[in-house]
N, C-alpha and C positions, 0 to 999 in steps of 0.2 A: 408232235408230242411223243410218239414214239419211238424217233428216232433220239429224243431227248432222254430216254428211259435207256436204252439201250446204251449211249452216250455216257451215261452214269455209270451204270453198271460194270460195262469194260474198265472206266477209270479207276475206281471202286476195287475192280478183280487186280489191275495193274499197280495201284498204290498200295495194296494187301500184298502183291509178289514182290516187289521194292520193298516195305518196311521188313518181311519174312528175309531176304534179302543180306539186308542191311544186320539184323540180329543173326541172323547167322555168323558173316564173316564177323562182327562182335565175339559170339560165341568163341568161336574159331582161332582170334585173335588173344580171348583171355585163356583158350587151356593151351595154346602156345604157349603165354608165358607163364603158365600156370607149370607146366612142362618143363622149361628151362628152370625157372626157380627147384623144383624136384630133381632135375638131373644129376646124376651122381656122376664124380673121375676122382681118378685114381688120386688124384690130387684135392686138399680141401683147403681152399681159402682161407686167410688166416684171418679171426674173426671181425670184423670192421668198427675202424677205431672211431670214437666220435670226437669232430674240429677242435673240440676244447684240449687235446690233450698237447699238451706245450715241450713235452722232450724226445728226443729221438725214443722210439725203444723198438726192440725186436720182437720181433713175431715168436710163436712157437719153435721155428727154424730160426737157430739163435742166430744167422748170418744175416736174416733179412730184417731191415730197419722198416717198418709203419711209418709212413711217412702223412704226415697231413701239411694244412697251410702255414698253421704255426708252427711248425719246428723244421718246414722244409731247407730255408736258407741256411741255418745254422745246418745241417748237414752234409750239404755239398758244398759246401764254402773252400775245402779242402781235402786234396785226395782228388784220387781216380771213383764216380759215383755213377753206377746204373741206377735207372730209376725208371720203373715200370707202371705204366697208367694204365687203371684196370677199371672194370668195373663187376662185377657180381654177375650179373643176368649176361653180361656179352660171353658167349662161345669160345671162343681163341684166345679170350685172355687166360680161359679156366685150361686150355691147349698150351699156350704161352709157359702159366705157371709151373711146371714141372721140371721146365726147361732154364728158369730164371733161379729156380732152388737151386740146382745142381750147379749153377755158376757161383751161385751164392757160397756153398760148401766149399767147393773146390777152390774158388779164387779169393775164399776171406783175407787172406794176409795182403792182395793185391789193390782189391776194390772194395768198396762200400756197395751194397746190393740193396733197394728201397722198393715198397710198392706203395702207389700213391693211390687210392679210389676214390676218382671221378664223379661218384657219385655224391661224396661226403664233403669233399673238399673241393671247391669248385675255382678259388682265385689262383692259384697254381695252372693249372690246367688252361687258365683265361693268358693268364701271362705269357705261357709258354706257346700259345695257339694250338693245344691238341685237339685237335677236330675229330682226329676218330680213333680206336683204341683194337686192341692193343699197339700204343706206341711207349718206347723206352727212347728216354735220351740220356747221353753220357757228358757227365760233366767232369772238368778239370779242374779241381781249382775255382769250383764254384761258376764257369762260365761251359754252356752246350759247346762241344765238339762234335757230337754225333746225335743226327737223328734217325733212328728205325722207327720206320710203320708197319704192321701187319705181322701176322705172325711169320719169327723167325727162329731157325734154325741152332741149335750151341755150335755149332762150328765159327760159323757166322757174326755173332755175335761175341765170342771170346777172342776174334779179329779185328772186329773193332775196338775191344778193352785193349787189346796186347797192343795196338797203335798209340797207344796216351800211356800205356803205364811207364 
C-alpha cells in the first residue's frame, strides 16, 4: 500500500513537470511569434491583398505588382517576370524584401517585379511547388527559367534577369 502511495505521488509530481513543461514551451512558442509579428525593418510589407482581387496592381512601390491566384497568369504571360513568394511572419522574406524593391526600381523598364503571399494565395504556390520561402522564380514569356530559393543577394539575382532579358 505504500509503495502504491508513493507510486502515485511521483507520477502525480512528474505529469505536473510534463504538463508545466509543455505550457511553457507553448508559452514560449506564442511570444516568438508574437515577436516576429511585432518585428519592425527597415522595410514594410506592402499591405496584403485579399484572393478576390482579379487585376494586376502595384504595391505602394509603383514597380512592384501584388500578385495573387487570380491575376497571376495574366501577368507573366509576357515579358521578362520576378516573382517573389513571401510570406509576413517568415524572417528573410522581410530580409529578401529590400532587395527585391531596388530591383524593382532600378530594372522597371526591363522586368515586371511581383510578390506573391503564400499565405493568401495558396494555388500558385501548389502549382509551382514552392515548399519553402523566400523563393523567387523568373519567368519568360509566361514559362519558369529560373528558380532561387533562400535569401539572395542583388548581384545575384540581376544575373539571373540579365540571362532572359
Amino acid at each position: 500500500m505504500k509503495a502504491r502511495i508513493i507510486y502515485t505521488f511521483a507520477l502525480t509530481i512528474i505529469i505536473g513537470f510534463i504538463s508545466t513543461s509543455c505550457n511553457n514551451n507553448t508559452d514560449k512558442r506564442e511570444a516568438a511569434k508574437e515577436y516576429m509579428r511585432n518585428q519592425t525593418t527597415q522595410y514594410t510589407v506592402a499591405s496584403t491583398t485579399s484572393p478576390e482581387v482579379s487585376e494586376s496592381t502595384t504595391s505602394a512601390h509603383d514597380a512592384i505588382y501584388t500578385m495573387t491566384d487570380k491575376n497571376f497568369d495574366e501577368t507573366v504571360k509576357s515579358g521578362v517576370t520576378l516573382v517573389d513568394f513571401w510570406a509576413e511572419w517568415c524572417r528573410p522574406c522581410r530580409m529578401q524584401a529590400p532587395i527585391v524593391e531596388q530591383i524593382a526600381s532600378e530594372m522597371k523598364e526591363q522586368v515586371k517585379v511581383g510578390k506573391l503571399d503564400i499565405d493568401h494565395n495558396r494555388a500558385v504556390p501548389q502549382r509551382y511547388q514552392v515548399m519553402n520561402i523566400p523563393t523567387m522564380l523568373l519567368f519568360k514569356d509566361g514559362e519558369v527559367v529560373e528558380r532561387i530559393v533562400g535569401l539572395t543577394d542583388k548581384n545575384t539575382l540581376v544575373n539571373y534577369i540579365n540571362k532572359h532579358i
